[in-house]
C-alpha positions in Angstrom: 38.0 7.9 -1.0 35.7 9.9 0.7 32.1 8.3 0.2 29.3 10.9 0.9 26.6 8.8 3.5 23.5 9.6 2.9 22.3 7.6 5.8 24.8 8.4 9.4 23.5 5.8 11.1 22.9 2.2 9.5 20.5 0.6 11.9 21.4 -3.4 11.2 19.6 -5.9 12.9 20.2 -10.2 13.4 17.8 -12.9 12.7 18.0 -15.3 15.5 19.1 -18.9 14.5 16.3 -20.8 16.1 13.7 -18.2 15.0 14.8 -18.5 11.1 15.0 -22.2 11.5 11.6 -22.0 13.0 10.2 -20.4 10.4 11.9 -21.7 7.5 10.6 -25.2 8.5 7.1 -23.8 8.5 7.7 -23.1 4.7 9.2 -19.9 4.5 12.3 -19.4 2.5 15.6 -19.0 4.3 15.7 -15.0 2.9 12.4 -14.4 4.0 13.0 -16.1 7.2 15.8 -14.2 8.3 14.0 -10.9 7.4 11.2 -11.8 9.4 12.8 -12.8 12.5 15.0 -9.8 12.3 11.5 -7.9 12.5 11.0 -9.8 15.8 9.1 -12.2 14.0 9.9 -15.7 16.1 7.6 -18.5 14.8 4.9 -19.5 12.2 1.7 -18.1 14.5 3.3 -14.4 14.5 4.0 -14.4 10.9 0.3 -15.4 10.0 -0.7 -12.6 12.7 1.7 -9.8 11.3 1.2 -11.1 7.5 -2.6 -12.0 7.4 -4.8 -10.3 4.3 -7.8 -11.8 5.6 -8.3 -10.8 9.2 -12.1 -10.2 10.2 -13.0 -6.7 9.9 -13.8 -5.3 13.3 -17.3 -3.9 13.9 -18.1 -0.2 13.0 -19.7 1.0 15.4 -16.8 -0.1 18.0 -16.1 4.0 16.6 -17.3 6.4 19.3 -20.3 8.1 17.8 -20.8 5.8 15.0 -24.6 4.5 16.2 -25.1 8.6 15.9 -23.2 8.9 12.5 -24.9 6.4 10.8 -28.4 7.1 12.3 -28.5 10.8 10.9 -27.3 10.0 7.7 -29.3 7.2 7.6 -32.8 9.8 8.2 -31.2 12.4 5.9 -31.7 9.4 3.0 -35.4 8.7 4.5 -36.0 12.4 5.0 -34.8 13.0 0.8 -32.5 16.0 2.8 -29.6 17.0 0.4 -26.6 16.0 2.0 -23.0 17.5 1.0 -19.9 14.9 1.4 -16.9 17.6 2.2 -13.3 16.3 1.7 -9.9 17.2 1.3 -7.8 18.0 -2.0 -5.2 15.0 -1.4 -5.6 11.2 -2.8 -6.6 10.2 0.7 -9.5 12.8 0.7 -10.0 12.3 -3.1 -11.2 8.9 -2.7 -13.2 9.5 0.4 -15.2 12.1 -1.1 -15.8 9.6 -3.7 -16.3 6.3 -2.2 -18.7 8.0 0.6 -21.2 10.1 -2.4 -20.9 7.4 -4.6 -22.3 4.7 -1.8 -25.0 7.3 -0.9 -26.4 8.2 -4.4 -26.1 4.1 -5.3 -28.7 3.7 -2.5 -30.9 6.6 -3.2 -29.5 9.8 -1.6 -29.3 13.4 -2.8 -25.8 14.0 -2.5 -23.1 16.4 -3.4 -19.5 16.1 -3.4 -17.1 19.3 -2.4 -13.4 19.6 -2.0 -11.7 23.2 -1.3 -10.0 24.7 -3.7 -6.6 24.3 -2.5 -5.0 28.4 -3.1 -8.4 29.4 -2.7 -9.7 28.1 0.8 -7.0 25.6 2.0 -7.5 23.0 4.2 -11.0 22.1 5.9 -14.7 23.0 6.7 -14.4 27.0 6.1 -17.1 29.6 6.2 -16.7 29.9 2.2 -17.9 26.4 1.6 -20.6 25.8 4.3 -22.3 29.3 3.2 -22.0 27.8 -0.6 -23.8 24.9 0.4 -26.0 26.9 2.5 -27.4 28.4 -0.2 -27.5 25.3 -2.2 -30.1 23.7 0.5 -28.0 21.3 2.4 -29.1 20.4 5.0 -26.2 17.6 6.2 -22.3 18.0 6.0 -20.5 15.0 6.4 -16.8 15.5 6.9 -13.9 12.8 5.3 -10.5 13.2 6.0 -11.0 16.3 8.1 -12.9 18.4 10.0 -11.9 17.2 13.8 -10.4 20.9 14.7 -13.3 22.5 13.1 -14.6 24.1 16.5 -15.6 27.2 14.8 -17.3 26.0 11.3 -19.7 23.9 13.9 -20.4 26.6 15.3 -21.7 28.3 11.5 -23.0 25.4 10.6 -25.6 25.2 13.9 -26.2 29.1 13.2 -27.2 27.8 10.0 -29.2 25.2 10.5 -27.1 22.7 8.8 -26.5 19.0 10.6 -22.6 18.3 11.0 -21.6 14.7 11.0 -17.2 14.8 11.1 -15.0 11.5 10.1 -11.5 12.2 10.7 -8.6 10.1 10.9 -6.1 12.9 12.6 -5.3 13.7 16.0 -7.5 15.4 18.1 -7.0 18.5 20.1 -8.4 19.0 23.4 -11.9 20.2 22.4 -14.0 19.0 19.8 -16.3 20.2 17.6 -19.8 20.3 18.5 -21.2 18.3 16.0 -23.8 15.4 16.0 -21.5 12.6 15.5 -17.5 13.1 15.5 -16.2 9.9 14.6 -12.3 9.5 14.8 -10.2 6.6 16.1 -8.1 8.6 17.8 -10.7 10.5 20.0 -9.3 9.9 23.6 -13.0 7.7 24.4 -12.7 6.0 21.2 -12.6 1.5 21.8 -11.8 1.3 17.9 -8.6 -1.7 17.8 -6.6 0.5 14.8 -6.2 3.8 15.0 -4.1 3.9 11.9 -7.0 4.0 9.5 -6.5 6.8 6.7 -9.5 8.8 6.1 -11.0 7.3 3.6 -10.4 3.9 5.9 -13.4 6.0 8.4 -15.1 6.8 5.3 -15.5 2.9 4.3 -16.5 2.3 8.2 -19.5 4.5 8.1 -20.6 3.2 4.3 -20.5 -0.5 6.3 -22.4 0.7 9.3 -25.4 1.9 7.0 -25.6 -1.3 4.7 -24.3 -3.7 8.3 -22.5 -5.6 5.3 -18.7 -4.9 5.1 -17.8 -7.3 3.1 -20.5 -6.0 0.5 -19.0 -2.6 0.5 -15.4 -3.8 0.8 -15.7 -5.6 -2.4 -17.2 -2.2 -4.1 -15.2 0.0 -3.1 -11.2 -1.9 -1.5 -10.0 0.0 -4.5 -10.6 3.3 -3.7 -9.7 2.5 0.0 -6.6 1.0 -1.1 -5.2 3.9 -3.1 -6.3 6.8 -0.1 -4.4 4.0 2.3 -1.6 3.9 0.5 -1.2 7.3 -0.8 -1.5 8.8 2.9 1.1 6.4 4.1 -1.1 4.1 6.4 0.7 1.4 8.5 0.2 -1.9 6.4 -1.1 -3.7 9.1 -3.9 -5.0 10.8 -7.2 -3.7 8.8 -4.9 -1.9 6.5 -3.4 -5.0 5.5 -6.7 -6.5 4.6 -8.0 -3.0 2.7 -4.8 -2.6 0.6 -4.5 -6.5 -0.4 -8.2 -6.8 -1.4 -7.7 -3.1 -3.2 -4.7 -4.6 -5.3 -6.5 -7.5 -6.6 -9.9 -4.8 -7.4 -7.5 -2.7 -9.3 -6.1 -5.2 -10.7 -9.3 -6.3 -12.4 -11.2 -2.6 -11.8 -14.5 -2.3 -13.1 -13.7 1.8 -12.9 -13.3 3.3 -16.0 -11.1 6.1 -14.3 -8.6 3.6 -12.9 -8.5 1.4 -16.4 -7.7 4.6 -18.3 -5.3 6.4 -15.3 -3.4 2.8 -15.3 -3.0 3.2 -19.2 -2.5 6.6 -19.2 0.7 6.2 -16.8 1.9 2.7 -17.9 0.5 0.8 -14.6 -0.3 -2.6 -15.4 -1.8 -5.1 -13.9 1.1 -7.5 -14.2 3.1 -4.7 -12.1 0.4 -2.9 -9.9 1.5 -2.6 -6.3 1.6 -0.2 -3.1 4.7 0.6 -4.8 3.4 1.8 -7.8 0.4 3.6 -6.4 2.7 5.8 -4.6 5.0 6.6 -7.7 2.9 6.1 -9.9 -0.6 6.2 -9.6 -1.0 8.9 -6.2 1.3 11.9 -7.9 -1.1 12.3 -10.8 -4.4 11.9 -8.7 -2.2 14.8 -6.4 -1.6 16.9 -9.0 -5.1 17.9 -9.3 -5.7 19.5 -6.0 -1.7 21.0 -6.3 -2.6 22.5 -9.6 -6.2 23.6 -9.0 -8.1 21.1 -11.0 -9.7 19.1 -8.3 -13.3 18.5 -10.0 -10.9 16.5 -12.7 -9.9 13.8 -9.7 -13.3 13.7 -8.5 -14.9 13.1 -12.0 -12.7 10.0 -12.6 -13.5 8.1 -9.8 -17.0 9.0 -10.5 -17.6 8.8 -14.2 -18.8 5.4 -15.6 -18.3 6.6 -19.2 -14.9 5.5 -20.7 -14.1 8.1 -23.2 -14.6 10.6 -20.5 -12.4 8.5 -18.2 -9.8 8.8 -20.7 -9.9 12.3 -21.8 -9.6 12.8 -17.7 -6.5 10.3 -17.1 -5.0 12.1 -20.0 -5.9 15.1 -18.5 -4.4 14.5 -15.0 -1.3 13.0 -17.0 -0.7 16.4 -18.6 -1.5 18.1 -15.4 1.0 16.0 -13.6 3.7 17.2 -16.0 2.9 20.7 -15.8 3.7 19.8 -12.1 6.6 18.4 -12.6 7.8 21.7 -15.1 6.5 24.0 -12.2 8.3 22.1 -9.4 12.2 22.2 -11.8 11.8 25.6 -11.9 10.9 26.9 -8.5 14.3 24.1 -8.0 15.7 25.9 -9.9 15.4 29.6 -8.8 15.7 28.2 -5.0 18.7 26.7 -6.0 20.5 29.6 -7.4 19.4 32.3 -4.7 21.4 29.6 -2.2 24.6 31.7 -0.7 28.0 30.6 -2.4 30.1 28.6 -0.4 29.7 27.2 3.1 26.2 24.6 3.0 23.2 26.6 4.7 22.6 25.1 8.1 18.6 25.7 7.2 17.4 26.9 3.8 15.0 30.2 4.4 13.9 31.5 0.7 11.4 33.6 -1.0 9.4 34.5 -4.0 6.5 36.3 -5.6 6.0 34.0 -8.7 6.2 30.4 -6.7 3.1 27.9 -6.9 1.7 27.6 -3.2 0.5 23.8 -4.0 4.2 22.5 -5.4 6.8 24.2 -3.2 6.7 21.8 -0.7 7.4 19.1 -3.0 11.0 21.4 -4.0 11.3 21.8 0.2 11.6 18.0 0.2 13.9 17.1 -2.8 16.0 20.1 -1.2 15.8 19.2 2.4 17.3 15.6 1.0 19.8 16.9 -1.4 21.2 19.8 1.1 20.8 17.8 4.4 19.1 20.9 5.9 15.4 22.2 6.8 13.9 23.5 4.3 11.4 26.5 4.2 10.2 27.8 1.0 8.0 31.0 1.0 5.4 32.0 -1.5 5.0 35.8 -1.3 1.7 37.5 -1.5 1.9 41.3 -1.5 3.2 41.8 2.0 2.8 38.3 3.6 4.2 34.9 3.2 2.9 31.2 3.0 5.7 29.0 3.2 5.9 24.9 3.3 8.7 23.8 5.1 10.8 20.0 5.4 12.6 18.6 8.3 15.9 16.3 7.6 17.7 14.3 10.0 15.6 14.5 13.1 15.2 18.5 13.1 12.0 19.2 15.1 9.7 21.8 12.8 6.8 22.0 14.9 8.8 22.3 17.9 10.9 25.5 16.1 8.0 27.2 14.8 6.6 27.0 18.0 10.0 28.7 19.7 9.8 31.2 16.7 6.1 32.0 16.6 6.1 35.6 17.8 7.7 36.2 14.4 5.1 34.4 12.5 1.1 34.7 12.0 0.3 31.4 12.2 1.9 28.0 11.8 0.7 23.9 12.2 2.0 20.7 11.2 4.6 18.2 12.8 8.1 17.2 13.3 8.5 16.5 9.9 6.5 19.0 7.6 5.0 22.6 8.8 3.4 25.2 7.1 2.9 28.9 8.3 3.0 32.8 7.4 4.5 35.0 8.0 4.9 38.8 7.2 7.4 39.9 4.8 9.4 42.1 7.0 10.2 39.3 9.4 11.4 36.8 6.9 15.0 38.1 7.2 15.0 37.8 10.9 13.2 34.3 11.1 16.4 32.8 8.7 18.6 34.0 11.2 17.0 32.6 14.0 16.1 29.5 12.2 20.0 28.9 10.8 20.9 29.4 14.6 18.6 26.8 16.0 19.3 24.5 13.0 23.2 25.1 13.8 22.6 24.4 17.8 20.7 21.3 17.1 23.4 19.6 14.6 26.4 20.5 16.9 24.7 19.0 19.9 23.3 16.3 18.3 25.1 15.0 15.5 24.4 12.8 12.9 20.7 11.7 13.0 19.9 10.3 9.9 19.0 6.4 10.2 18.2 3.8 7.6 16.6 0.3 9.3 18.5 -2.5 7.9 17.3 -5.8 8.4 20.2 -8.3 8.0 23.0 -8.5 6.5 23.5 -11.6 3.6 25.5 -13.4 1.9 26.0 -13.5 -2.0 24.8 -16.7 -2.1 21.4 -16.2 -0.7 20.4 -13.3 -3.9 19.2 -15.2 -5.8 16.2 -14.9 -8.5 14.4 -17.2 -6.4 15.2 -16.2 -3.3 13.7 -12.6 -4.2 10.6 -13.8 -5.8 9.8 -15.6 -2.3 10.1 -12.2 -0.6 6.2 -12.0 -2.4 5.3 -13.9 1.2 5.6 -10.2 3.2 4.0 -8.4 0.2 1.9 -6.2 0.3 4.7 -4.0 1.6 4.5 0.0 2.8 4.5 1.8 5.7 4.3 -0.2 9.0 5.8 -3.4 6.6 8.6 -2.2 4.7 10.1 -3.4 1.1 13.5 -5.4 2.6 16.4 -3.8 3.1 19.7 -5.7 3.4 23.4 -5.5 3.4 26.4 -7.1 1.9 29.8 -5.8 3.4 33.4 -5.8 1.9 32.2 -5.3 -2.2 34.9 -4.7 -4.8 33.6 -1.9 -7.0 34.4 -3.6 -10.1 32.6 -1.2 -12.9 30.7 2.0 -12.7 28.9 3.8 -14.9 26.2 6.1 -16.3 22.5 5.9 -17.0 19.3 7.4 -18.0 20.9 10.3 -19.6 23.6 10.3 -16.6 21.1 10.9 -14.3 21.6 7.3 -12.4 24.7 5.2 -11.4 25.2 1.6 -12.4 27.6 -0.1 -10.5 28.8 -4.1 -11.0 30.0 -5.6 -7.5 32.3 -8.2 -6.7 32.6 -10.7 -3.6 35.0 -13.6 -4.4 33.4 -15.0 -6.6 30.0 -13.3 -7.0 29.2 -10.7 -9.1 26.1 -8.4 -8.8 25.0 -5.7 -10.4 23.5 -2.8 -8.8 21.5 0.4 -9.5 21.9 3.8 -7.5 19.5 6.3 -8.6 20.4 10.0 -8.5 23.4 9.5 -8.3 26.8 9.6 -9.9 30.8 9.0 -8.6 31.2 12.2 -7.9 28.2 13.5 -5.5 28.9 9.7 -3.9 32.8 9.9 -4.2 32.8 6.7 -5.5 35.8 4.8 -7.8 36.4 1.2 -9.2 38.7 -0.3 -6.7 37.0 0.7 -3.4 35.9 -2.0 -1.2 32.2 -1.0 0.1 29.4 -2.2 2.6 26.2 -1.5 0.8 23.1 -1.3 1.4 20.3 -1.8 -0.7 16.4 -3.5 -2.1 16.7 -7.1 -3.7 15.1 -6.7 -6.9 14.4 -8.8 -10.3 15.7 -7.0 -13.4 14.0 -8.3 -16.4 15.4 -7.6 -19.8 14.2 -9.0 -22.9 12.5 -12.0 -21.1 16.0 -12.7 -18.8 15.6 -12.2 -15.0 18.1 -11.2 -13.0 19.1 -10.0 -9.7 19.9 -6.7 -9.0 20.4 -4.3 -6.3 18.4 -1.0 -6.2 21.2 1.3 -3.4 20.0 3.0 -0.7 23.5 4.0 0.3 27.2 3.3 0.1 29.5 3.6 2.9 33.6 2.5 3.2 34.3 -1.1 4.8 35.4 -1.2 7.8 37.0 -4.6 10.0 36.7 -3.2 13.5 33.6 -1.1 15.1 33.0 2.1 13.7 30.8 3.1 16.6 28.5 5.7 15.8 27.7 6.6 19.8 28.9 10.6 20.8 29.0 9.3 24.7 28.4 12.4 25.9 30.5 14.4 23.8 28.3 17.9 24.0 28.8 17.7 27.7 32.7 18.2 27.0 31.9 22.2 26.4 29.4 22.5 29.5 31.7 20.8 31.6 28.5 18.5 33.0 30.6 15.2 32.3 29.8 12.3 34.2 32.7 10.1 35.1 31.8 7.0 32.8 31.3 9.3 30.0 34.7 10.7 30.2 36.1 7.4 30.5 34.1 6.8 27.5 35.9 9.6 25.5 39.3 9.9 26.7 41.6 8.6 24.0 44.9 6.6 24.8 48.3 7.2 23.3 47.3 4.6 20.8 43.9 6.4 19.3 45.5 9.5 19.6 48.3 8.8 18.0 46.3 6.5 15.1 44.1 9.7 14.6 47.2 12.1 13.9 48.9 9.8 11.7 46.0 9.4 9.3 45.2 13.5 8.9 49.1 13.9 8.6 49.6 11.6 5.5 46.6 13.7 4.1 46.4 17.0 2.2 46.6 19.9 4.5 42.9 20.9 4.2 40.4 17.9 4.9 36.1 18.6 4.5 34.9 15.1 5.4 31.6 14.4 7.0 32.8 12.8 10.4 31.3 9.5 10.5 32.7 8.5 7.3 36.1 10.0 8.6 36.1 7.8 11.3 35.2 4.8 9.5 38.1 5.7 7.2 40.5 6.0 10.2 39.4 2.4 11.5 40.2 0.9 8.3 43.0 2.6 8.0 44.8 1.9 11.7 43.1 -1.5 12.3 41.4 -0.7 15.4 38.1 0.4 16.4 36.8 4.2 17.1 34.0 5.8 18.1 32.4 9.1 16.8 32.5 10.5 20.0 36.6 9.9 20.4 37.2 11.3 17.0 35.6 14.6 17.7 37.3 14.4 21.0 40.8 13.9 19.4 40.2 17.1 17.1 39.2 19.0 19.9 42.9 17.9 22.1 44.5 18.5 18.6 42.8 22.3 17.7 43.9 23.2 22.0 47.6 22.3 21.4 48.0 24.5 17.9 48.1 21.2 15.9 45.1 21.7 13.4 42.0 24.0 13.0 38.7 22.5 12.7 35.0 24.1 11.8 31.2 22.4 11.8 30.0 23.1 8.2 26.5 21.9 8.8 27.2 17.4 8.4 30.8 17.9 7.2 34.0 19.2 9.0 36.4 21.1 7.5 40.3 20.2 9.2 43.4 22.3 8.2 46.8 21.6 9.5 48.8 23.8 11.3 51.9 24.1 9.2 55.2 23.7 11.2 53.5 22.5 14.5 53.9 18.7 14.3 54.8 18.2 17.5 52.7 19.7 21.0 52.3 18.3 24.3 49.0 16.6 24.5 48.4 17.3 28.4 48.3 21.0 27.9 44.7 20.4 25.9 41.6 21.6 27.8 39.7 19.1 26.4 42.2 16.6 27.9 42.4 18.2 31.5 38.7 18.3 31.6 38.1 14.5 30.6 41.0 13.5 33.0 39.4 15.5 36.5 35.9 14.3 35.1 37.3 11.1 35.0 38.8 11.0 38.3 35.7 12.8 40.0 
């Protein structure tokens, strides 16, 4: 069996006895109890803290600038100036556009809403839009969702005569915009307690700073403050906690004929409405407006009192979201099949003339996931190239496009997700240099993926009631994740095939328990997977209700093979090996006794002659096999005495290694290996 991890690293922490017991007499179940002191949760005070929906809302014009915010939009109303609200083309900008003209007409302003067409103008305050508005007699631009690096456009819009009054919620570079008011809870002078508000969070703060009455405003407008928080993947806590709760409940019982008819229109119910379900649910359809070029259809919802309208949009958006969805498999598609045959990329590095600029980096992602590589997808425009790009297991994007930028125009983003251009005649040369920095990273580095488990249970603590008190940590998201547990040493007792084939159902067995489990996209083969193998997984507790019976069920995250000993995941200095900068307690670390060597051998003997395995699941196979515990790091360490002495041959293919045997040369003397000399004088030294 050779189970493909999708995870290398499974992070597991333990509840502490007297912390569970703690909080379990404070009236929280045992499940929950053990999940919340493996959080570092120790007693009934810091749950209420970490947990609370109700906080106090901390004062507005704590924000750096807000007193100036508020006071010039405030004489823009007196004044009857026409003021323009200018936000982004995502749900988070979406809803602060929205939330922020819809306060300011309800209380007598002349206000405009404008978002940037997303192909047309991109991201932020741009010359196209302030000399539209120009023209239209605006006199005040209030930012939402962006505008903090808009040095530039400030400078326009004083040449202009126009007022700028930014609200951000992104990092700030070193020089700000010269604006009247730049409010932004992550300016360096800024006292504001969360900095984690989305933008539409800053949007709500300036709306309360006008009317001084939060709660007024947060019971208008928590829904549209939830969804931006949600959708932009806002910590759940602190404030955020509070916004998204109260949102729930709004949507829940929205007086918005937009949300009624985009809940109907995508089969979110109030019985089922969640953070959850805003981000798979809810957000993608609101998205696909600004992906697709539709943006006036997002803004119209949220704005629209009439309900035939509101459902002629929802619909609308619906069908939009599909065409997405159609867009997106194709571009898959076509990506897919200009992929080179045979070894796995170490970075994928593709172009194409016909590709939608606002949906490839939805394909970078699902690719980055599916072929454990960056991903950079290029949308080709004549001569030049926009491309989105998507990180996977710890690969640093910012930090490569920054080593790589005399080959590009421009470039921005993070670690995780980047976006540049690039001219056409350098795309061949950027995959090259790309794949070789890709390559570099996972041989030095090794396995980086990581999935946070909190503790690992028992059968008998799955239970239909034991989920349904995990409702105590809800509202769960970013910052407060859904649970995650593990069960070790599971029969595999029944597979089989869903949802047209495209999702594996498994039924587990411990002793006497049997569970039954769903793993979405996924099947035996891509996780090597047969009835019989004994398996630690991991996995969400979840009710399954079917035709009014509730059961438990397992929604997988990943499988991997069960091990009795240690399986140790730590490389101890391996990479140092090749540059010979060892230190002594690192060779001592790696140097393998007759035993491991020998353990190691006997297991890739009784195998075929060619082995492609990813390593950590090799060694986790090895340690179940021999009884004994192994490292990653003395694995790789044992190949490399192995491949000096003529034994075997052994390549890096990207996550996986690919082992060969050397016919005929079964036996060698170990001591001749330069790996082994160099781990023995390092030792000694």
């Amino acid at each position: 069996m050779c189970i493909a991890l999708k995870y290398g690293i499974w992070n597991v922490s333990n509840p502490d006895v007297n912390a569970v017991n703690a909080l379990v007499g404070a009236g929280y179940s045992p499940l929950s109890a053990m999940i919340l002191s493996s959080r570092g949760i120790h007693d009934a005070a810091m749950a209420q803290q970490q947990l609370s929906c109700n906080a106090p809302l901390p004062d507005p014009y704590l924000m750096t600038d807000m007193d100036l915010a508020a006071g010039r939009v405030g004489l823009a109303m007196t004044r009857g100036e026409k003021i323009a609200v200018f936000g982004d083309y995502d749900v988070d900008g979406i809803t602060a556009t929205c939330l922020l003209t819809d306060f300011l007409r309800r209380h007598g302003a002349d206000c405009v809403s404008y978002i940037p067409g997303r192909l047309e103008e991109g991201y932020g305050l741009n010359p196209i839009a302030i000399r539209h508005l120009h023209k239209k007699g605006v006199k005040l631009i209030i930012t939402v969702d962006c505008g903090i690096t808009a040095v530039a456009e400030a400078q326009l819009c004083k040449q202009l005569g126009i007022d700028l009054v930014i609200t951000d919620h992104h990092e700030c570079k070193e020089q700000l915009p010269e604006a009247i008011a730049v409010v932004d809870p992550h300016r360096p002078d800024c006292g504001y307690p969360h900095m984690t508000l989305s933008g539409v969070g800053v949007a709500f703060k300036l709306a309360a700073a006008l009317t001084g009455d939060q709660q007024e405003v947060l019971r208008e407008y928590a829904d549209m403050v939830c969804l931006g928080t949600v959708a932009d993947v806002m910590p759940l806590l602190g404030e955020n906690r509070v916004f998204v709760a109260h949102g729930l409940e709004s949507i829940r019982h929205t007086h918005r004929p937009g949300i009624a008819a985009l809940m109907k229109e995508s089969g979110c119910t109030a019985d089922n409405v969640s953070a959850t379900t805003i981000g798979f649910m809810l957000a993608p359809r609101i998205n696909a407006a600004g992906r697709m070029g539709q943006i006036d259809w997002a803004v119209e919802l949220f704005l629209t009192d009439d309900e035939e309208r509101a459902e002629y949009l929802a619909k609308a958006l619906c069908d939009l979201n599909r065409q997405r969805q159609q867009v997106e498999s194709q571009i898959y598609d076509e990506a897919v099949s200009m992929l080179p045959v045979g070894q796995p990329p170490e970075a994928i590095v593709l172009a194409d003339e016909s590709w939608h600029q606002g949906v490839v980096g939805i394909v970078a992602s699902r690719m980055a996931e599916e072929y454990c590589c960056p991903t950079f997808l290029i949308c080709l425009d004549g001569e030049h190239g926009k491309a989105s790009s998507r990180s996977f297991g710890g690969f640093n994007l910012f930090a490569s496009l920054t080593a790589l930028s005399d080959l590009l125009e421009s470039y921005g983003g993070h670690e995780l997700a980047a976006g540049f251009t690039i001219h056409r005649q350098n795309i061949a040369q950027f995959r090259e240099q790309i794949c070789k920095l890709a390559s570099e990273f996972y041989s030095d580095s090794g396995i980086r993926t990581v999935l946070d488990i909190d503790c690992t249970i028992t059968p008998e603590l799955l239970t239909v009631r034991g989920i349904d008190s995990l409702s105590a940590l809800e509202p769960c998201g970013n910052g407060c994740p859904k649970p995650v547990l593990m069960m070790k040493n599971l029969i595999a007792e029944r597979i089989s095939m869903v949802g047209n084939g495209r999702h594996m159902r498994l039924r587990l067995r411990s002793a006497h328990h049997s569970i039954n489990a769903i793993y979405f996209s996924a099947n035996p083969e891509s996780v090597s997977i047969e009835p019989g193998d004994l398996v630690d997984v991991a996995f969400h507790p979840q009710i399954n209700e079917f035709r009014g019976e509730r059961t438990v069920q397992m929604n997988v995250l990943d499988i991997r093979p069960s091990c009795s000993f240690a399986c140790s995941t730590e490389l101890g200095g391996y990479s140092h090996i090749a540059a010979e900068t060892l230190t002594s307690d690192e060779a001592a670390f790696l140097l393998p006794d007759r035993a491991v060597l020998g353990a190691v051998w006997r297991y890739l003997a009784g195998l075929e002659r060619t082995v492609r395995e990813d390593p950590l699941c090799l060694c986790r196979k090895i340690v179940r096999w021999a009884n004994r515990p192994l490292s990653l790091g003395q694995l790789l360490t044992c190949l490399d005495i192995f491949r000096d002495v003529g034994l075997l041959r052994y390549t890096r293919q990207h996550k996986d290694i690919l082992i060969e045997l050397t016919a005929g040369a079964e036996k060698a003397d170990l001591n001749q290996s330069q790996t082994m000399q160099t781990l023995l004088h390092a030792k000694e030294s």
